[in-house]
N, CA and C atoms as an extended XYZ file, in Angstrom:
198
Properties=species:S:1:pos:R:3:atomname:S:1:resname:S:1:resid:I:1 pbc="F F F"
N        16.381        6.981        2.459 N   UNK     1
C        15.602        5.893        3.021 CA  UNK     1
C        14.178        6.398        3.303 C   UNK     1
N        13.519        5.783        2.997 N   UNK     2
C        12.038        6.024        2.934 CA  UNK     2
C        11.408        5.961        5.069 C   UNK     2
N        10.270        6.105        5.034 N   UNK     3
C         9.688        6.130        6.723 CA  UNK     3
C         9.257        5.117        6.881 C   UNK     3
N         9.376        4.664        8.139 N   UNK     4
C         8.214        3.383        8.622 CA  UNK     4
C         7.002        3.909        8.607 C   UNK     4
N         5.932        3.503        8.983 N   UNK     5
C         5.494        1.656        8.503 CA  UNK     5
C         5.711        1.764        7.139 C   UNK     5
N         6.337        0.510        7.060 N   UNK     6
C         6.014       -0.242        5.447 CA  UNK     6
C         4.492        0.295        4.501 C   UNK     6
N         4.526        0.887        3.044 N   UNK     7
C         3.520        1.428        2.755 CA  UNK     7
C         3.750        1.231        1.422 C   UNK     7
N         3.039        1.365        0.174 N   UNK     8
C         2.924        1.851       -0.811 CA  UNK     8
C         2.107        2.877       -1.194 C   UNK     8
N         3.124        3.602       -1.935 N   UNK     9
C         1.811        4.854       -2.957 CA  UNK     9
C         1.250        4.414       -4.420 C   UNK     9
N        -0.450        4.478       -4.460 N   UNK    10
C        -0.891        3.812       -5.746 CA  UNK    10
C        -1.264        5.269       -6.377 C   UNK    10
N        -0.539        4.995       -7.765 N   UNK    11
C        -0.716        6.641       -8.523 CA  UNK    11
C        -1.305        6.299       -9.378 C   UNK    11
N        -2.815        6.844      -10.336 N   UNK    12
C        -3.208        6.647      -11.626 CA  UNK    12
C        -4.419        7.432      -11.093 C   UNK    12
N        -4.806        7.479      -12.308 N   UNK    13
C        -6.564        8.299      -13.130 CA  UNK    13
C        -6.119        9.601      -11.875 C   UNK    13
N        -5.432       10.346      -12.511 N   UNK    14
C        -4.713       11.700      -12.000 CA  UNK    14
C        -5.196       11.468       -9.886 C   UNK    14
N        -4.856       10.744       -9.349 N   UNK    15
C        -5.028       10.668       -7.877 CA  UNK    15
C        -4.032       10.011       -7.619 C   UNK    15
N        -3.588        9.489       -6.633 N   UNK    16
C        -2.739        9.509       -5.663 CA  UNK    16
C        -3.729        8.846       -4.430 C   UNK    16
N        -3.169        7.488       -3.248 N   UNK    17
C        -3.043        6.794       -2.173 CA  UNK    17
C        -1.952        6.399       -1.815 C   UNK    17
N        -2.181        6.870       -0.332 N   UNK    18
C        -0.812        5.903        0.347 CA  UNK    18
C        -1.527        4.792        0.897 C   UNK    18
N        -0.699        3.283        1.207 N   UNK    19
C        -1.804        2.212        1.737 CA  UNK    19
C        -0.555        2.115        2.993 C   UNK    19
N        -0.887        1.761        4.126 N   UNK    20
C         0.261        0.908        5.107 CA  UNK    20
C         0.166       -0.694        4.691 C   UNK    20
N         1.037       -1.209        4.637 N   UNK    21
C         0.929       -3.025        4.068 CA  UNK    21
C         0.528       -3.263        5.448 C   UNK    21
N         0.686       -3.229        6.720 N   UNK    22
C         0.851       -4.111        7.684 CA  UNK    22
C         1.498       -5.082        7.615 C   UNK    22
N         2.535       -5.292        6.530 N   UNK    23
C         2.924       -6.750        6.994 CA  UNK    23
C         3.045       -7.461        7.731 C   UNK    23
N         2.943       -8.453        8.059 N   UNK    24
C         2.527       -9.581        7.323 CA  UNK    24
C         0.971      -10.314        7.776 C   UNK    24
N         0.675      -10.041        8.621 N   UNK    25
C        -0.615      -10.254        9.152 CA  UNK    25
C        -1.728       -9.096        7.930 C   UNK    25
N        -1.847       -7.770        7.334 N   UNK    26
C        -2.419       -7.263        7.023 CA  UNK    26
C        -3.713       -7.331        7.286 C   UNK    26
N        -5.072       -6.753        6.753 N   UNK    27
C        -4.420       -6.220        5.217 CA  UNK    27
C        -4.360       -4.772        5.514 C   UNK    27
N        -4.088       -4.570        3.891 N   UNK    28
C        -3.491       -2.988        3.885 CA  UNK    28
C        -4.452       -1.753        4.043 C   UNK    28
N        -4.013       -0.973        4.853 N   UNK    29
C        -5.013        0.192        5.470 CA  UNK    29
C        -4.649        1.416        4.623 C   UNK    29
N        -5.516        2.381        3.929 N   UNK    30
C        -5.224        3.257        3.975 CA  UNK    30
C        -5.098        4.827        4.884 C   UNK    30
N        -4.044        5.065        4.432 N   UNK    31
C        -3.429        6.195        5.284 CA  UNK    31
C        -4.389        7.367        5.049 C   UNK    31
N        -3.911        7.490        3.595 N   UNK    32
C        -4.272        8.787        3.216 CA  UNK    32
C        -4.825        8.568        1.444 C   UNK    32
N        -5.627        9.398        0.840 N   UNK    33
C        -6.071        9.455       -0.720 CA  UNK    33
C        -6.244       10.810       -1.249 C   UNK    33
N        -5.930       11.228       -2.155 N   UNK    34
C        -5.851       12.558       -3.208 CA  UNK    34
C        -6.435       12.264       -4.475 C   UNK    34
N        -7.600       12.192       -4.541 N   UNK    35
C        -8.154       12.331       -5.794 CA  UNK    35
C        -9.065       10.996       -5.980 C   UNK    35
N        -9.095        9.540       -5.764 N   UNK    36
C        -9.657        8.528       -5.385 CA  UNK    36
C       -10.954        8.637       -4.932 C   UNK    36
N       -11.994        7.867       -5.601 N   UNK    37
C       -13.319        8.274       -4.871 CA  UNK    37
C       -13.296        6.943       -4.360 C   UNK    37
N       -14.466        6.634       -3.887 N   UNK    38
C       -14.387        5.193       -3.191 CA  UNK    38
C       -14.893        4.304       -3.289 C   UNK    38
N       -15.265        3.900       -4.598 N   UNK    39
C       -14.990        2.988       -5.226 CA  UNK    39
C       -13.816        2.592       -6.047 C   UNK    39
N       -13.143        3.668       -6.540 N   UNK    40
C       -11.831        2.984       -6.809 CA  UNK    40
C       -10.848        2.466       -5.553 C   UNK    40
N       -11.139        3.092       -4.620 N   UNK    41
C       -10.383        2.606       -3.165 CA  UNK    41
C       -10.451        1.335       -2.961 C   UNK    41
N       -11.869        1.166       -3.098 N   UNK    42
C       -12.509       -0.285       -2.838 CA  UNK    42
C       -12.272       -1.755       -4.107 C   UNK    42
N       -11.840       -0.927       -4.881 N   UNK    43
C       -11.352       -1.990       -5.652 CA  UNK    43
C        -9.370       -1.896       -5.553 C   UNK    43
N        -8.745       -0.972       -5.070 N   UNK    44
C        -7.325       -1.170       -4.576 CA  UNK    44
C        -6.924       -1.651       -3.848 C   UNK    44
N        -7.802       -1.652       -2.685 N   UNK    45
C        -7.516       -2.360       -1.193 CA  UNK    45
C        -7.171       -4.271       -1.278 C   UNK    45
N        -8.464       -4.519       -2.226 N   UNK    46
C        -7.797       -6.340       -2.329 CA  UNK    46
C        -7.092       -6.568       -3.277 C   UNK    46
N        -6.718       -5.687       -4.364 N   UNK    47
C        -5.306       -6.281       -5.526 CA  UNK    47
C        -4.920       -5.746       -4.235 C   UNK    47
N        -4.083       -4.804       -3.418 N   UNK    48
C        -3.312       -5.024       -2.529 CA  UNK    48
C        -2.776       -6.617       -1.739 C   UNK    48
N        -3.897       -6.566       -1.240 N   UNK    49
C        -4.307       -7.902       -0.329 CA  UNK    49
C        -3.872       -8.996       -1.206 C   UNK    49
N        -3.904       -8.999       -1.895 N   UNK    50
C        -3.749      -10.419       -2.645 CA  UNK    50
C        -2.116      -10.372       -3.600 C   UNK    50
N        -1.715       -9.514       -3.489 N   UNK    51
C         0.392       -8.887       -3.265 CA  UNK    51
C         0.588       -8.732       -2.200 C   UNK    51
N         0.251       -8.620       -0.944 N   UNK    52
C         0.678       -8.234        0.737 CA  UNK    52
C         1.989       -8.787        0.194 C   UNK    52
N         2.197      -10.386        0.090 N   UNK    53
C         3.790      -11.169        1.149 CA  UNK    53
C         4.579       -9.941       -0.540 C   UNK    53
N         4.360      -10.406       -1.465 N   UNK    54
C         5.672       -9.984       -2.271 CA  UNK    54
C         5.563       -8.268       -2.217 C   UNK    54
N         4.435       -7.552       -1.722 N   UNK    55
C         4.880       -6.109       -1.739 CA  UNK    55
C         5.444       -5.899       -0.110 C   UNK    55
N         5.204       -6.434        0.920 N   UNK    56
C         6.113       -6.623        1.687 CA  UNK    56
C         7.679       -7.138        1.856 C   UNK    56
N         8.013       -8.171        0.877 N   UNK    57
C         9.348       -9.071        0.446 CA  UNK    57
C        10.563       -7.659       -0.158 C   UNK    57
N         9.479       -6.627       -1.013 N   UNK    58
C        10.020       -5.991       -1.866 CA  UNK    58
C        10.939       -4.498       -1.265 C   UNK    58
N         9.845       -4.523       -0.162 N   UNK    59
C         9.933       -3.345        0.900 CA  UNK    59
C        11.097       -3.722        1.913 C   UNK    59
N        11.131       -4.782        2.402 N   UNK    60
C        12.457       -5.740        3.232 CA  UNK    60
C        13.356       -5.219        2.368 C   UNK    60
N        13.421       -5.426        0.902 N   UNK    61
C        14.399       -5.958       -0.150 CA  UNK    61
C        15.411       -4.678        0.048 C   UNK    61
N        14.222       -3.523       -0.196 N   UNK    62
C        14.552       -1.889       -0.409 CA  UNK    62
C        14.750       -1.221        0.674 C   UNK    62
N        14.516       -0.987        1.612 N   UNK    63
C        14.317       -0.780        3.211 CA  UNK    63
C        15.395       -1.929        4.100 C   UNK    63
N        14.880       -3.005        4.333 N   UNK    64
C        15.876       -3.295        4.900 CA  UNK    64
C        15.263       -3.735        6.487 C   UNK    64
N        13.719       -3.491        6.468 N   UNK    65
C        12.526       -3.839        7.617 CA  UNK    65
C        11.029       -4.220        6.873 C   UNK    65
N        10.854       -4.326        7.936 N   UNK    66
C         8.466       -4.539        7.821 CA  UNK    66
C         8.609       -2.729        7.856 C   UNK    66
């Protein structure tokens, strides 16, 4: 079983982010980034935002909480 808070890790262009969803109120904060400069951050943060309810739904689904 994975840790609270509810989170996703976004992996590509060799980096690594963790985001917290906040569900359901959000939006999603990041935790932590490995390799991400910030502008790619800044363009992850609202495709987040704009999946919050179903990457939250998915996390319930798998988890079993927010």
């Amino acid at each position: 079983m994975d840790h609270r808070p509810a989170h996703v890790h976004v992996i590509g262009k060799g980096g690594e982010a963790v985001f917290i969803l906040n569900c359901h109120s959000g939006p999603p904060e990041l935790r932590e980034s490995y390799r991400f400069n910030s502008p790619e951050l800044k363009r992850i943060a609202p495709a987040l935002s704009a999946e919050l309810l179903a990457l939250c739904a998915k996390w319930r689904e798998f988890h079993g909480y927010d």
